[in-house]
C-alpha positions in Angstrom: 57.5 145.6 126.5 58.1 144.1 130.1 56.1 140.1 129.9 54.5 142.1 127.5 52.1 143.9 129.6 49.9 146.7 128.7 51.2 150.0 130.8 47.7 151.2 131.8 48.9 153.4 135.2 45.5 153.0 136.9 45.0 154.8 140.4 44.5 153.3 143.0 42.0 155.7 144.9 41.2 159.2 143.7 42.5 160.7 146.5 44.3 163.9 147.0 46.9 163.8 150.0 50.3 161.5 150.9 51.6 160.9 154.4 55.0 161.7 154.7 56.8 159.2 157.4 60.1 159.8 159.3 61.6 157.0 161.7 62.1 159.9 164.1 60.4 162.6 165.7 61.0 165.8 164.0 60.5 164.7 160.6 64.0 164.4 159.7 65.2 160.3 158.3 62.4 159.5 155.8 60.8 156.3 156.5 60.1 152.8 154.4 58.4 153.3 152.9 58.6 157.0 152.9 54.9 157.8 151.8 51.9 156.9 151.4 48.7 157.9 149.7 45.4 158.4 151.4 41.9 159.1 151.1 40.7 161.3 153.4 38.2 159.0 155.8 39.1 155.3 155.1 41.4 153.3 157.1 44.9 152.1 155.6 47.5 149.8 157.3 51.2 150.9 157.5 53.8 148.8 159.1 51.7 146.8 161.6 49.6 149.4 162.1 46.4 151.2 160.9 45.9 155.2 160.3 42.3 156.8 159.2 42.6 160.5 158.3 39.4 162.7 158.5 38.0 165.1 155.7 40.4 168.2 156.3 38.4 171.2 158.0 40.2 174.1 157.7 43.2 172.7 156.7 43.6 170.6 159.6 42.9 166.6 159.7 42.6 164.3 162.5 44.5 160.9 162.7 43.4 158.0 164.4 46.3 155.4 165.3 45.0 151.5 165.7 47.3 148.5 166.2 47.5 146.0 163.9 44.8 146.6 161.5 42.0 149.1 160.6 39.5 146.3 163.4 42.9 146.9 165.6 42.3 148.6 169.2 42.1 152.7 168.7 45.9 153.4 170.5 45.4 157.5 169.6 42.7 159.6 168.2 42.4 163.4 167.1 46.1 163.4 166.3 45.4 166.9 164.4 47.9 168.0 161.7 48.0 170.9 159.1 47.8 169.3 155.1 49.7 171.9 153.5 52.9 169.6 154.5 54.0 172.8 156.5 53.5 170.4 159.9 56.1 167.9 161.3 53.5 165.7 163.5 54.2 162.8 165.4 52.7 159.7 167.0 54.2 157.9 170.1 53.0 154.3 170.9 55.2 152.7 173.5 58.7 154.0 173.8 58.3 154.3 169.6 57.6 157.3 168.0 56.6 157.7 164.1 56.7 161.6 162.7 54.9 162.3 159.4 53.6 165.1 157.3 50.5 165.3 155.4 50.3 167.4 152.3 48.8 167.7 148.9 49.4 164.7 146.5 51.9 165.5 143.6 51.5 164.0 139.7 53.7 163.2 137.3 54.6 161.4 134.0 56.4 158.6 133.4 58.2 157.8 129.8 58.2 154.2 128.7 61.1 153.0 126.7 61.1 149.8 125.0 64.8 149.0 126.0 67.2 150.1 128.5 69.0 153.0 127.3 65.8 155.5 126.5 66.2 155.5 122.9 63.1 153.9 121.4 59.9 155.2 123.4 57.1 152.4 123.9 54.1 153.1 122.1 52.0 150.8 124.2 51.8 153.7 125.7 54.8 155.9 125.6 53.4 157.7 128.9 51.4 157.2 132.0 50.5 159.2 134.4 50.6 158.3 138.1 51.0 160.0 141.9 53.5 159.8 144.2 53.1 157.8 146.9 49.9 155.9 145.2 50.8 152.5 144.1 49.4 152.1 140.2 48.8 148.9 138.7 50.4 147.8 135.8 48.5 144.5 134.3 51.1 142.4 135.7 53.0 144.3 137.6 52.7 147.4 139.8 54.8 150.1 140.8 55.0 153.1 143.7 57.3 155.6 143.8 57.5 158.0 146.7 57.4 162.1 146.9 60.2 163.2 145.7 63.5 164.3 148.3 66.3 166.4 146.7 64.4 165.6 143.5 64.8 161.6 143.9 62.1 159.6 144.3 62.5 156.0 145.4 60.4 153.4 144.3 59.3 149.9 144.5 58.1 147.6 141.8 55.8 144.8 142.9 54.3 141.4 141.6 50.7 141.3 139.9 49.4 143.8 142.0 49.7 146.3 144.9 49.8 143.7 147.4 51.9 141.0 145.3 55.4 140.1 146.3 58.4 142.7 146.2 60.6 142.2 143.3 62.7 145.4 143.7 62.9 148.2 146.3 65.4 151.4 146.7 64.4 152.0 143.1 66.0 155.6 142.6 65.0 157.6 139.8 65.9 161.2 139.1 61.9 163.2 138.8 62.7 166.4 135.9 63.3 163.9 133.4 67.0 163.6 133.2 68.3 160.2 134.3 67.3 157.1 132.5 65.8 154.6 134.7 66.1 150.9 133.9 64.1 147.5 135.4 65.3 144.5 134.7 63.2 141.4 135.5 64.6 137.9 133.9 65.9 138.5 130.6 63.9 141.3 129.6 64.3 145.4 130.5 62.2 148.3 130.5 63.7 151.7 130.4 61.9 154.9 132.3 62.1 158.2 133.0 59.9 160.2 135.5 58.7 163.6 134.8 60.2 164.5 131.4 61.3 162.9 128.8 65.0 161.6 128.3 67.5 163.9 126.4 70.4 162.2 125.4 73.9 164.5 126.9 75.7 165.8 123.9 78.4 163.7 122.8 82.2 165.2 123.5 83.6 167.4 120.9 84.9 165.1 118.3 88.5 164.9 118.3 90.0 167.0 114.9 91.7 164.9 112.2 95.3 163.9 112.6 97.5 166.1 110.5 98.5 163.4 108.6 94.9 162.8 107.1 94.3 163.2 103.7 90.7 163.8 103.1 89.6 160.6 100.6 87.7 157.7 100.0 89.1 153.8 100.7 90.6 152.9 97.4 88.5 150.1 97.0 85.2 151.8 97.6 82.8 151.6 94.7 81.2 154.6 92.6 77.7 154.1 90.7 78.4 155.1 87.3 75.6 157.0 85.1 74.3 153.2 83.9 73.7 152.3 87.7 76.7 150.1 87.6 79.3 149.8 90.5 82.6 151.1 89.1 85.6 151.1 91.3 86.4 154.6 92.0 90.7 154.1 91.4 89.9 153.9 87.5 87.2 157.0 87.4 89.2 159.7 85.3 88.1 163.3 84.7 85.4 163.0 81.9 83.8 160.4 83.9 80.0 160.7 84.6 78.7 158.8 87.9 75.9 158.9 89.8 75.0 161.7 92.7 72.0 161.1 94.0 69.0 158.0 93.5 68.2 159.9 90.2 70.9 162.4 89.2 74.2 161.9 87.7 77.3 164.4 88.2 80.7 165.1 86.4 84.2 164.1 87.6 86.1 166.9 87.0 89.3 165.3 88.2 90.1 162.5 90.5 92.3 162.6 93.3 95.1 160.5 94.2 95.1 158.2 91.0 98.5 157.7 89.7 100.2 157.7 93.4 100.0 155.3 96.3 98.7 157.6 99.0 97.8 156.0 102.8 95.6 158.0 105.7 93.8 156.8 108.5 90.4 155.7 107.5 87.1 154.7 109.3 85.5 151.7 108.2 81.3 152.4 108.3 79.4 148.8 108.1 75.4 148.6 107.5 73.3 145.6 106.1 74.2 146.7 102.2 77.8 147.8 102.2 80.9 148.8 104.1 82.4 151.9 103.1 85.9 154.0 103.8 86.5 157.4 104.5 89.1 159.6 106.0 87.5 161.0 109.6 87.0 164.4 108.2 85.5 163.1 105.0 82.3 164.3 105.1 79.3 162.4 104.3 75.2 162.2 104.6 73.9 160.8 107.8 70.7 161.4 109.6 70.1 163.8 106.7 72.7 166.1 107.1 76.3 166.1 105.6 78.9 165.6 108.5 82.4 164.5 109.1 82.6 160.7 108.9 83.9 160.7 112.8 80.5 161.8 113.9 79.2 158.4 112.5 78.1 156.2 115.6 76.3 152.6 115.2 72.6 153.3 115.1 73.1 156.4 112.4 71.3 156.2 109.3 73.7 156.5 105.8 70.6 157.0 103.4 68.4 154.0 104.0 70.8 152.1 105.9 71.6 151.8 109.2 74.8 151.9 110.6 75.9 148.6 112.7 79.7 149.1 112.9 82.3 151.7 112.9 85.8 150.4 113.4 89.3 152.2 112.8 92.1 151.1 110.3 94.5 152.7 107.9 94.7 152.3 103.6 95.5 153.6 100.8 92.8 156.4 99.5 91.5 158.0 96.3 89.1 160.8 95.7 87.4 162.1 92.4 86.2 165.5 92.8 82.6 165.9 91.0 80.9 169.0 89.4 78.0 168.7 92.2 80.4 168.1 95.0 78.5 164.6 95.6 78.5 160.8 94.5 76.6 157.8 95.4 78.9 154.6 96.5 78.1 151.2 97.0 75.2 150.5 99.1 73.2 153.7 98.1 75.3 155.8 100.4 76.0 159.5 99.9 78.7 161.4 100.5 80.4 164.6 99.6 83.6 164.4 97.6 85.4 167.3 100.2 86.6 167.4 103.6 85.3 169.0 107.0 87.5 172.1 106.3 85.4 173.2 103.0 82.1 170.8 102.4 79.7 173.2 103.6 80.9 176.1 101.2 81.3 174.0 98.3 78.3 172.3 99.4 76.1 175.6 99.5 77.4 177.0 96.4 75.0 177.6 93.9 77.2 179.5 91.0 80.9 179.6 91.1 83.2 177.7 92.3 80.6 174.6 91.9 79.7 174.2 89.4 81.0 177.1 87.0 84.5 177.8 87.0 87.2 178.1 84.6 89.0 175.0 86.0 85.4 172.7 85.7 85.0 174.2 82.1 88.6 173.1 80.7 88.1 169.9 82.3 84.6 169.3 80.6 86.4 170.6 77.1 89.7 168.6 77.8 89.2 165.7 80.2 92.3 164.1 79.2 94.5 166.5 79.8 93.2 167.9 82.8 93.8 164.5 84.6 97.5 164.0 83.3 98.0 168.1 84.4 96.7 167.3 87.7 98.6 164.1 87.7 102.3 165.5 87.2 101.9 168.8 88.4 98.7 169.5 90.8 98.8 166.4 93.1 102.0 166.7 94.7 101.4 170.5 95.8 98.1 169.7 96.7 99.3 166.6 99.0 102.4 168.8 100.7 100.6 171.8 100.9 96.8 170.8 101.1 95.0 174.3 101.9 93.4 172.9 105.1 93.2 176.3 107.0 92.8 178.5 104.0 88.5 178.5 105.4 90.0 179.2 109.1 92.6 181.9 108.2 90.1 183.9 105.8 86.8 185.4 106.4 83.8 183.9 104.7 83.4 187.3 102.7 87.3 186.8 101.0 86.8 182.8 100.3 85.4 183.4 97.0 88.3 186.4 96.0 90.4 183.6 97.1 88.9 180.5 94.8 88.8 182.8 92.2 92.8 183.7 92.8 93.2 179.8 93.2 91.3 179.0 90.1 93.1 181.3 87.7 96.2 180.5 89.5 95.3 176.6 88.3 94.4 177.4 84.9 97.0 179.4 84.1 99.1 176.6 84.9 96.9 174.3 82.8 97.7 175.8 79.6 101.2 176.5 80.6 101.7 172.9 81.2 99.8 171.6 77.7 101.3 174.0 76.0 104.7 172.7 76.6 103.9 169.3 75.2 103.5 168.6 71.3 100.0 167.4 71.9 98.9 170.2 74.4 99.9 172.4 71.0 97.5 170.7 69.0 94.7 170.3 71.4 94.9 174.4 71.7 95.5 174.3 67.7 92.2 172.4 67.4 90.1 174.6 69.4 91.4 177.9 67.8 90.3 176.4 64.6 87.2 175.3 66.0 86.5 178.9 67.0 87.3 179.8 63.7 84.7 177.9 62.2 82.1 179.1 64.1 82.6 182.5 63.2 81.9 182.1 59.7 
């Protein structure tokens, strides 16, 4: 925190009304300073000159004016003026005249952030509480900010004490919390707000995926295979078993992308452990929630790791699809193996199509032959007509009529397409015979 103070906001007087000054006669141009906080009954100087206010009587208090200082000569007495601020009342010395209001003190909060975007709140403390118009110590520094006009109040922040040097006047700050406030003094800054604490605006709509995406991992990115080894995702064949999660291990029922050279736009996601690639729509955990890879900013969390750079590029991609819809990658990140378009229904499924389906079950009985099947005759219909607005097009209620459809549809062509090879023959031939046996 700022020369490493302690924010203590301290009062300086317990008292209970601010003087409002104008540098004209009907209350109009706010003064500078603009206000100033009083007790009722003791003398305070202002600008060369000295004001005592008496203990209100029935809502009316009497000013006295002296000149120079509260042992100044007594210019004007029994200046009477209402304290519910409802008064514009004015004192003339000379061919000068200084307007003011009096009216109840106002208090508010001010939020302590220990840099200068209001991000990370100060816990030494995160809040003080102060009044406007009051100047409040702050160990080694000390601050006053004025009532509020159009709900701006300005402030100025002083040296060591109330009556230490000015480092900064004209101090602006926006009072219901929404502008983040920043003082900078050498090299170090403190961050503020006053009255509320900061919200971060929502970030712009994210920008959808270029049509030409195709929804993968970097080819290079590492899997965690069920050993806990790193094992380079290109070689990972259905059959394969890798890791989904810190203690669970997942299926891949086919992967994606193997046998061709296949390029997209990718994001490149840095933290301390690893870098990893993704298509923008690829979605993936951060901050605890599975979300397109373009929502990634630096400061996100991927698991355990924070996120220190996200940069653009372009490369070749691969992407095994597992029976859990999830794998870990290098670095202890997780991610989903689907796009924006379809993660969270694949995601939330809890019976078909993850992870029962006819498709999943023939690859679990014939690995092999579901990858060269997907090879030769899946992946180039997938990649020219990749159902990216089958989700948009139907309604929630028909996408599982439809992945049924789809996963017949796919089946079908499975044993059409090994039944048309010699070995496809005997691979069914074995598991009739199989069957067989297991009725005797």
């Amino acid at each position: 925190m700022l020369l490493a103070i302690t924010f203590l906001l301290l009062q300086t007087a317990a008292a209970q009304y601010t003087v409002h000054f104008f540098d004209d006669g009907t209350c109009g141009t706010a003064s500078s300073p603009p206000s100033k906080g009083i007790t009722m009954g003791e003398c305070f100087a202002i600008d060369g000159a000295a004001m005592t206010f008496s203990v209100p009587d029935g809502g009316i208090t009497l000013a006295t004016l002296q000149t120079g200082s509260c042992t100044g000569e007594v210019i004007g007495d029994n200046l009477d003026c209402k304290v519910d601020g409802t008064e514009c009342c004015a004192i003339t010395a000379g061919d000068e005249t200084v307007s003011y209001k009096v009216a109840p003190t106002e208090t508010t909060t001010m939020y302590f952030y220990d840099d200068g975007e209001c991000k990370t709140q100060s816990t030494d403390p995160p809040t003080g509480t102060f009044q406007y118009g009051y100047c409040s110590d702050l160990g080694e520094l000390a601050f006053l900010y004025a009532t509020p006009v159009d709900g701006v109040s300005v402030g100025s922040i002083l040296l060591s004490s109330c009556d230490g040097q000015v480092l900064g006047s004209g101090l602006d700050c926006k009072v219901d919390g929404s502008e983040c406030c920043a003082l900078t003094i050498g090299d170090e800054t403190v961050a503020y707000t006053i009255g509320a604490g900061y919200t971060h605006p929502s970030p712009p709509p994210s920008p959808a995926a270029p049509a030409d995406d195709k929804p993968c991992f970097a080819r290079d990115t590492f899997a965690i295979d069920a050993n806990g080894e790193a094992v380079a995702m290109a070689s990972l064949k259905a059959g394969d078993y890798v890791m989904d999660g810190p203690d669970s291990y997942t299926r891949v029922i086919v992967n994606q992308h193997a046998q061709v050279s296949l390029k997209s736009s990718l994001l490149r996601i840095g933290t301390e452990a690893a870098t990893i690639g993704l298509t923008p729509d690829h979605v993936l955990a951060v901050d605890g929630k599975f979300v397109p890879a373009r929502n990634v900013v630096v400061g996100s969390m991927l698991s355990e790791g924070e996120v220190l750079s996200v940069t653009s590029t372009s490369g070749e991609v691969i992407n095994p699809l597992t029976a859990s819809g999830k794998i870990l990658t290098q670095g202890g990140i997780l991610s989903s193996t689907y796009p924006e378009w379809i993660a969270d229904y694949m995601l939330s499924s809890v019976l078909f199509p993850l992870p029962i389906s006819l498709s999943n079950l023939l690859s679990y009985l014939f690995p092999e032959a579901t990858q060269n099947y997907y090879d030769a005759a899946i992946e180039g219909f997938v990649t020219r007509y990749h159902p990216t607005h089958l989700k948009a097009a139907l309604p929630r209620a028909l996408l599982p009529v439809a992945f049924l459809l789809g996963d017949l549809a796919v089946s079908a062509g499975f044993v059409g397409f090994n039944l048309a090879s010699a070995k496809g023959l005997c691979a069914v031939a074995a598991v009739a015979a199989a069957a067989k046996t297991g009725k005797k």
